[in-house]
DSSP file (Angstrom, degrees, kcal/mol; ACC not computed):
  #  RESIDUE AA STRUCTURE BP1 BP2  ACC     N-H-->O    O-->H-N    N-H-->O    O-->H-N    TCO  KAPPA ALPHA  PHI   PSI    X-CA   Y-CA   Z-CA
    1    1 A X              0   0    0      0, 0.0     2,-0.3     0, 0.0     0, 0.0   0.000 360.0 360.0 360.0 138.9  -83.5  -19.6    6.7
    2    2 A X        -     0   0    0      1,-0.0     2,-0.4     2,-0.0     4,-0.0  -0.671 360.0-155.9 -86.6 144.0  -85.9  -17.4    8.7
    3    3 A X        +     0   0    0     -2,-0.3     2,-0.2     0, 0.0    -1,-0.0  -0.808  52.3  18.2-102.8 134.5  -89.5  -18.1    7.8
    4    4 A X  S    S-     0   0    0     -2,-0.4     2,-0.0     2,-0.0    -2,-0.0  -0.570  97.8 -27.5 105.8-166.9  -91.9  -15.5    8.4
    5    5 A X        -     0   0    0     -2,-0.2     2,-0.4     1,-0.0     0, 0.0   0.010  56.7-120.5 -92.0 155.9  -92.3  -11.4    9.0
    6    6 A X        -     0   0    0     -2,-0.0     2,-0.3    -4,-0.0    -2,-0.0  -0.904  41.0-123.1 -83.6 126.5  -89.3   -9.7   10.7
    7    7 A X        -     0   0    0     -2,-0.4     2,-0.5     1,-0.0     0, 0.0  -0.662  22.9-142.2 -62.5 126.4  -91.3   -8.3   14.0
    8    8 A X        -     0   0    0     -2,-0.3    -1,-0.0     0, 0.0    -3,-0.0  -0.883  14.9-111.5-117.6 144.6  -91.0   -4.8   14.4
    9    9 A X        -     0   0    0     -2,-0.5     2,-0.3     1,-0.1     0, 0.0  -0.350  29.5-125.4 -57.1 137.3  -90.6   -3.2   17.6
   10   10 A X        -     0   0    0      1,-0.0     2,-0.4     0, 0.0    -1,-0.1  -0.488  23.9-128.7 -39.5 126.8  -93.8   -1.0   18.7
   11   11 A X        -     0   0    0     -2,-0.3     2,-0.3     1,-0.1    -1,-0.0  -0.670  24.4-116.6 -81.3 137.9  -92.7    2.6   19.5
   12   12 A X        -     0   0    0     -2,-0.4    -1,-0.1     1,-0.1     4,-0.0  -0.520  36.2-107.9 -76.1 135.4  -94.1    3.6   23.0
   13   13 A X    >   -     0   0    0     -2,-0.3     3,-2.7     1,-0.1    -1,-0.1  -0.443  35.2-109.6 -71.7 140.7  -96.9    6.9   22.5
   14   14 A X  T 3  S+     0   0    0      1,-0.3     2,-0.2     3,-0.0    -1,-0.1   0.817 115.5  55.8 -13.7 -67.0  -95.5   10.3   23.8
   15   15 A X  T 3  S+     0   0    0      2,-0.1     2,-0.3     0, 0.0    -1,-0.3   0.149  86.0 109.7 -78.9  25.8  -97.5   10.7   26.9
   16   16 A X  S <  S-     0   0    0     -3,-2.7     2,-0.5    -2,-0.2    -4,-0.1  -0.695  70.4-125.4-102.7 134.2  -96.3    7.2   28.0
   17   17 A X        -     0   0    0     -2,-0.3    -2,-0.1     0, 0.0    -3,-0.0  -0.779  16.2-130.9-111.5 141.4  -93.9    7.3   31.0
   18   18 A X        -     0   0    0     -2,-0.5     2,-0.4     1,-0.1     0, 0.0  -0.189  19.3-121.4 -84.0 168.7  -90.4    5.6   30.9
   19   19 A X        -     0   0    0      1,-0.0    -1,-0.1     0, 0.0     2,-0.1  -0.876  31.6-125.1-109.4 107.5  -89.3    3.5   33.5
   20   20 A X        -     0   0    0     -2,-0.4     2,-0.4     1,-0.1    -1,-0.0  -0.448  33.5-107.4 -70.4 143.9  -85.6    5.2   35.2
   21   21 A X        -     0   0    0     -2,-0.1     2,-0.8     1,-0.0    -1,-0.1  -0.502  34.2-115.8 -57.4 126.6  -82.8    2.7   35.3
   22   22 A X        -     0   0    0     -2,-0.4     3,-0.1     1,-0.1    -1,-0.0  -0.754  24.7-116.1 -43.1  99.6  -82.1    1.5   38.6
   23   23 A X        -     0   0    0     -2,-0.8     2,-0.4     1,-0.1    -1,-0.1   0.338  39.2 -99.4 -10.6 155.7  -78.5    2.2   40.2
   24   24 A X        -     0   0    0      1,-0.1     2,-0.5     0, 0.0    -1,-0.1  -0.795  36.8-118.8 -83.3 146.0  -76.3   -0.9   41.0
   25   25 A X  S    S+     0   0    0     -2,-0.4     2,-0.3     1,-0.2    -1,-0.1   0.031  95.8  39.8 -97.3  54.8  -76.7   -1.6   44.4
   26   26 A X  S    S-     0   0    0     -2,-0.5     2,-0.3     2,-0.0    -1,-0.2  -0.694  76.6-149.9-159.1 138.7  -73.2   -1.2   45.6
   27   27 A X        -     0   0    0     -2,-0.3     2,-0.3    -4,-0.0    -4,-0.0  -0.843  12.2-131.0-112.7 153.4  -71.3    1.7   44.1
   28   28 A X        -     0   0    0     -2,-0.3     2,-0.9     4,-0.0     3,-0.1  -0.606  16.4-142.0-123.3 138.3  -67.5    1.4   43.7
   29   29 A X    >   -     0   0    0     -2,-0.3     3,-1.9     1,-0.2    -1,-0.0  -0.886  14.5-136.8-109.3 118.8  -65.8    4.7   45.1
   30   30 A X  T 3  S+     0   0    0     -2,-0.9    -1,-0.2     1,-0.2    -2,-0.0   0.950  95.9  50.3 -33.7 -59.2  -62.8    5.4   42.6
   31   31 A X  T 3  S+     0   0    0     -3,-0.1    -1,-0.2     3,-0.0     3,-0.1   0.262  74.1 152.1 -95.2  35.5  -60.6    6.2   45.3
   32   32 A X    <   -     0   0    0     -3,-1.9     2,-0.1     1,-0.1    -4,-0.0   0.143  50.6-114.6 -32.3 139.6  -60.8    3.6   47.5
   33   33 A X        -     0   0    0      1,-0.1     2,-0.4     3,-0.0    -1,-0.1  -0.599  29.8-139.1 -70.5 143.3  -57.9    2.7   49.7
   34   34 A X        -     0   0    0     -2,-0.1    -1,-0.1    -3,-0.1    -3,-0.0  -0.724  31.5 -91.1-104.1 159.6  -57.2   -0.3   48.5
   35   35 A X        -     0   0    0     -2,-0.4     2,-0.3     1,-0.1    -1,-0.0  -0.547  29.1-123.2 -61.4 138.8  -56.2   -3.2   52.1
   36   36 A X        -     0   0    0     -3,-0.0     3,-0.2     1,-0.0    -1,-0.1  -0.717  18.2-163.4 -27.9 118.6  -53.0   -3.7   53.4
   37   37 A X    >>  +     0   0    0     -2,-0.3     4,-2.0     1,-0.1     3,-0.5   0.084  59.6 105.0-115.5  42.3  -52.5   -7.0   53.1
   38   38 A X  H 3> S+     0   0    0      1,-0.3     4,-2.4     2,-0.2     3,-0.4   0.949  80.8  57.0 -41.4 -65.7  -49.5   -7.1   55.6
   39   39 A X  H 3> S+     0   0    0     -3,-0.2     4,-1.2     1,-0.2    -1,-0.3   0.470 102.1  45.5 -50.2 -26.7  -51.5   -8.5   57.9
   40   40 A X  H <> S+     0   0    0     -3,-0.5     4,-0.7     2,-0.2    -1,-0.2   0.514 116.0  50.5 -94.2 -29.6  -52.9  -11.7   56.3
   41   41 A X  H  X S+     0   0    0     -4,-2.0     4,-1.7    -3,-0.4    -2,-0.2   0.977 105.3  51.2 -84.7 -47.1  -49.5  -12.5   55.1
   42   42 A X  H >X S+     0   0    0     -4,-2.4     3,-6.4     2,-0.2     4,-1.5   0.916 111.4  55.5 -30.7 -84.6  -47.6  -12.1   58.7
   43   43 A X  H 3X S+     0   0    0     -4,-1.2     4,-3.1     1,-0.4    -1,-0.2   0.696 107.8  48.4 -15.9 -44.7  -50.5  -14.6   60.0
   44   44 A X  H 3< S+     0   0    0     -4,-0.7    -1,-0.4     2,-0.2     4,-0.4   0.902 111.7  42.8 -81.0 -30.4  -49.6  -17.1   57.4
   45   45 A X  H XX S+     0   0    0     -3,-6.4     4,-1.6    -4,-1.7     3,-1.4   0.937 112.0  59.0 -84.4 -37.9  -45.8  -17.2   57.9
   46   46 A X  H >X S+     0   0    0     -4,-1.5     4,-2.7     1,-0.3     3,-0.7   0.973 115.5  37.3 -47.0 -48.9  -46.6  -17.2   61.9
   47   47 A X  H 3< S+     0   0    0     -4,-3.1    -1,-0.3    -5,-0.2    -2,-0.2   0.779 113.4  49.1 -80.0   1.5  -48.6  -20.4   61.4
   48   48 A X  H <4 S+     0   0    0     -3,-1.4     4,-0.4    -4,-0.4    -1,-0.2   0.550 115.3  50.5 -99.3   1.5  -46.4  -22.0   58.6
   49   49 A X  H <X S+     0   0    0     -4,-1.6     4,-1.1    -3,-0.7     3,-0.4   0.920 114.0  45.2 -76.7 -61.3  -43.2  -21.1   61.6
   50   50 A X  T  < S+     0   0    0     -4,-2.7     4,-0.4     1,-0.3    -2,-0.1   0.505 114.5  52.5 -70.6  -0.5  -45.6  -23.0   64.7
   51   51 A X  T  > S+     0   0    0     -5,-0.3     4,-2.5     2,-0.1    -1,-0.3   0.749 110.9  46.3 -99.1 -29.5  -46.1  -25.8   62.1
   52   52 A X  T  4 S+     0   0    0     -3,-0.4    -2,-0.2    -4,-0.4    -3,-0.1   0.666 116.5  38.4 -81.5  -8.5  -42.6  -26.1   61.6
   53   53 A X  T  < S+     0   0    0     -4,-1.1    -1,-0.3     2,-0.2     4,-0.2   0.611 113.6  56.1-107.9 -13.0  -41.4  -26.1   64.7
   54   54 A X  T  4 S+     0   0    0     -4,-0.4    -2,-0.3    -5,-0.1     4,-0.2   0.837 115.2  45.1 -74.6 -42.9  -44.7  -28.4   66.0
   55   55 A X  S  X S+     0   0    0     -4,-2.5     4,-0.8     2,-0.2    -3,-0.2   0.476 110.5  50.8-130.2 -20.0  -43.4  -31.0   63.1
   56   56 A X  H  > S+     0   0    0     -5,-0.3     4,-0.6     2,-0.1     5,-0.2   0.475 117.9  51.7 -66.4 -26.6  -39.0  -30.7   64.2
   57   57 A X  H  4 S+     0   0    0     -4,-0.2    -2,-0.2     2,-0.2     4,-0.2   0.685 109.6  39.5 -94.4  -9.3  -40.6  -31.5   67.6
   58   58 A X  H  > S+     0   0    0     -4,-0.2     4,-3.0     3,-0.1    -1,-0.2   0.674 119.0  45.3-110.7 -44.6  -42.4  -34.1   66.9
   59   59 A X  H  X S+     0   0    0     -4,-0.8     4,-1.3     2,-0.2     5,-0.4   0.598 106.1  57.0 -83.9   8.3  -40.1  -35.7   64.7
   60   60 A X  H  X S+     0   0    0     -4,-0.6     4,-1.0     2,-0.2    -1,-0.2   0.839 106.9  54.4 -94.9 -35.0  -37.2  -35.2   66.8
   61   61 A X  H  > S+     0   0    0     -5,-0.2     4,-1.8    -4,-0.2    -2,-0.2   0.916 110.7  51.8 -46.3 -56.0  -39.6  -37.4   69.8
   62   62 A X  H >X S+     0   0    0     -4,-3.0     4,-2.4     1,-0.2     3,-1.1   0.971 107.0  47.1 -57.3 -64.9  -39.8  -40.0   67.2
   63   63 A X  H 3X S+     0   0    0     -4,-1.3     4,-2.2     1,-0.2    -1,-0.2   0.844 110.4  51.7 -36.0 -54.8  -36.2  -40.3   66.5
   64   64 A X  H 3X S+     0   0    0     -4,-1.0     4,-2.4    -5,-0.4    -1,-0.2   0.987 106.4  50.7 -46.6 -58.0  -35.2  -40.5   69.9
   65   65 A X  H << S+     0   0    0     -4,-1.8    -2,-0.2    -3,-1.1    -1,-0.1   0.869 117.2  44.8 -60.2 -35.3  -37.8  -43.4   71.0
   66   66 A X  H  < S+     0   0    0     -4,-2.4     3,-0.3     1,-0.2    -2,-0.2   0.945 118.1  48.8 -87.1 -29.7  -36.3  -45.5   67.6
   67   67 A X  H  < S+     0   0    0     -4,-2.2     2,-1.1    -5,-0.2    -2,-0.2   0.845 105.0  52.1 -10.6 -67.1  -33.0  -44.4   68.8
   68   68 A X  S  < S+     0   0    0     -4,-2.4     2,-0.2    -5,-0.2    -1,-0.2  -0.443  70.5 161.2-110.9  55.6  -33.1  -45.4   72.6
   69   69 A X        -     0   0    0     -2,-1.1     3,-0.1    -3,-0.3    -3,-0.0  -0.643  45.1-107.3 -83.5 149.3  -34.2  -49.3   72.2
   70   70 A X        -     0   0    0     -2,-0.2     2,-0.4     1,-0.2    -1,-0.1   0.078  40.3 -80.9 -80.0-172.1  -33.4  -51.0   75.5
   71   71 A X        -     0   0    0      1,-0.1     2,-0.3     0, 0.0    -1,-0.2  -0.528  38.9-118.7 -96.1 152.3  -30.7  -53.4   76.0
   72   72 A X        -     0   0    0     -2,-0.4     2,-0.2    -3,-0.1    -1,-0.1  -0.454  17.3-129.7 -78.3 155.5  -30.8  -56.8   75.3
   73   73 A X    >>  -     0   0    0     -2,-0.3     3,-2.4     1,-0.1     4,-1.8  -0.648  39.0 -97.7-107.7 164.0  -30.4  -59.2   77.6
   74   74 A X  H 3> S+     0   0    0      1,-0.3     4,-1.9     2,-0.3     5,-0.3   0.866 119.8  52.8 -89.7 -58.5  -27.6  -62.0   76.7
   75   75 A X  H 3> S+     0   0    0      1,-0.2     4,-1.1     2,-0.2    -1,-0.3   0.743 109.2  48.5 -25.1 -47.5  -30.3  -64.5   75.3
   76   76 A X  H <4 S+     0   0    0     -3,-2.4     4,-0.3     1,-0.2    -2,-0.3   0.750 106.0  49.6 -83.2 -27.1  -31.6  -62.2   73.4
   77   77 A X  H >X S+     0   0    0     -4,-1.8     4,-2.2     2,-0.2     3,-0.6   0.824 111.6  57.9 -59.3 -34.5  -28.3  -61.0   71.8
   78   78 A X  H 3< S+     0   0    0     -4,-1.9    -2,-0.2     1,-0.2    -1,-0.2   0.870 110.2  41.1 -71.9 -59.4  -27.9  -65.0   71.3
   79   79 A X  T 3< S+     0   0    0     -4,-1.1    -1,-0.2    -5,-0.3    -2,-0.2   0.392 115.3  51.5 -72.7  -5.2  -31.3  -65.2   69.2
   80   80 A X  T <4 S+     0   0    0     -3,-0.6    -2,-0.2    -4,-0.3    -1,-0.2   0.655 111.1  48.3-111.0 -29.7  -30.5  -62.0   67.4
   81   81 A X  S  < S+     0   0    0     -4,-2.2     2,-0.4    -5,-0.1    -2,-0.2   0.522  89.0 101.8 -90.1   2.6  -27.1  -63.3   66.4
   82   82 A X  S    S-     0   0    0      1,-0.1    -3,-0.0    -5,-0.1    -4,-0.0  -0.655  79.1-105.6-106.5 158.0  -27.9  -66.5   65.2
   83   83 A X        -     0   0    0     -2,-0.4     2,-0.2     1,-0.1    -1,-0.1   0.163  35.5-126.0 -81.7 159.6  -28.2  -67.3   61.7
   84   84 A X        -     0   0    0      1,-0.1    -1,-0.1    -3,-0.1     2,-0.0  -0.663  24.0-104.9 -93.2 156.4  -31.6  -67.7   60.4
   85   85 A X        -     0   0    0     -2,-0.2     2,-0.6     1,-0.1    -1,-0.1  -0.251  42.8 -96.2 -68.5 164.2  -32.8  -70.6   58.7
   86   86 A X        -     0   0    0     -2,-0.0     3,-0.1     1,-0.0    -1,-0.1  -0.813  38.0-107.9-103.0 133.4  -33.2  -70.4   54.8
   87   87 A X        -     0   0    0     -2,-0.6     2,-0.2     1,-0.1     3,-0.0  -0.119  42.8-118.9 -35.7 123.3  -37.0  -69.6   53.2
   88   88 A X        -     0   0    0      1,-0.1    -1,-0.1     2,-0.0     2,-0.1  -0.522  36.5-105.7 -91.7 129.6  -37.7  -72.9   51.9
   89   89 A X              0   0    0     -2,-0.2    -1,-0.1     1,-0.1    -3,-0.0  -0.434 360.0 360.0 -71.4 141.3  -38.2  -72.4   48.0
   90   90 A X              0   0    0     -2,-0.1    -1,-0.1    -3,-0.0    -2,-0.0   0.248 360.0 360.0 -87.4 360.0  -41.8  -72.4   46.2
């Protein structure tokens, strides 16, 4: 509950002079053109193109190098074909 007086506003005297509102400082023209945003969007697919072709190009390097492993020499074919021992149980 409020305790006390209600405050009531003071009235300003006649000869007292009012204070003008300020303006906003940037004023909004109704008929603004509104942007094309044509431009912003091209820009974005051009770089999402040159990533997608930087990233086919790149994986397409990799794939080749895991591809193109040299040959083994007859020794090594020897050690690669022979059976491995079995992990000794824990």
């Amino acid at each position: 509950m409020a305790q006390g007086k209600m405050k009531v506003k003071s009235k300003l005297p006649n000869g007292a002079k009012v204070k003008k509102a300020k303006g906003k400082a940037v004023t909004k023209r109704i008929n603004a053109p509104v942007r094309s945003k044509v431009k912003a969007v091209e820009k974005n697919k051009m770089k999402a193109n040159v990533t997608k072709m930087v990233n086919a190009a790149a994986e397409q390097q990799l794939r080749a190098l895991a591809t193109d492993t040299p040959q083994l020499s007859a020794a090594q074919q020897r050690v690669a074909a022979a059976p491995t021992a079995p992990a000794p149980a824990k």
